[in-house]
N, C-alpha and C positions, 0 to 999 in steps of 0.2 A: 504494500500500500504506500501511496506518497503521502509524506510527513510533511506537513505544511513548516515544521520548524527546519527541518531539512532545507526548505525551499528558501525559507527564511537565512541560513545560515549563506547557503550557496551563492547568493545577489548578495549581501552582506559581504563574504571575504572576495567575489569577485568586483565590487565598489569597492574595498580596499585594492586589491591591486592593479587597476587602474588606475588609481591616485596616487601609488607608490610609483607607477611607469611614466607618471606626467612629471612626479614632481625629481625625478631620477635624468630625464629629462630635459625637463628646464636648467635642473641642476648640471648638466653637462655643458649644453649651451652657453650657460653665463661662468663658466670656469676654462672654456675656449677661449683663446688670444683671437681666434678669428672667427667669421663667418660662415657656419656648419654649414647654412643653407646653399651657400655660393662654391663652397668645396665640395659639395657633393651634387647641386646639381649642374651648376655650370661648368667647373674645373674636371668634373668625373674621377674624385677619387676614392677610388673604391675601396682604398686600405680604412680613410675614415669611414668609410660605409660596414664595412666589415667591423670593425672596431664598436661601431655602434649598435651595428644587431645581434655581436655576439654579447655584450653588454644586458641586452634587452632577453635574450634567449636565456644568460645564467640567473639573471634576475624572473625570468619567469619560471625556472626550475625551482627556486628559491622560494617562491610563494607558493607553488603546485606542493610543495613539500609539506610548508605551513599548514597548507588545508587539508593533506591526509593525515 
């Protein structure tokens, strides 16, 4: 049967880590000397891009962890 606290918890810890990922995020952005936006989409560089999803990838194991 589905447990409505269940349901409850699942929207709950997945609203925390959305707002761990924004503010992880922003937090990178304004600790860049430069312009993430413009290095990654004009300049094409992939190493920042890469840098930055694998960032976002250990940080999602990290909360996926949390909530089992």
């Amino acid at each position: 049967m589905i447990d409505i606290a269940n349901i409850i918890q699942v929207i709950t810890l997945s609203g925390v880590g959305i707002v761990v990922f924004a503010i992880t995020f922003w937090l990178m952005v304004k600790i860049s000397p430069f312009s993430v936006r413009k290095e990654i989409e004009e300049d094409q560089n992939t190493s920042l891009a890469i840098l930055y999803g694998s960032v976002f990838i250990a940080l999602a194991i990290l909360i996926s962890a949390g909530i089992g």
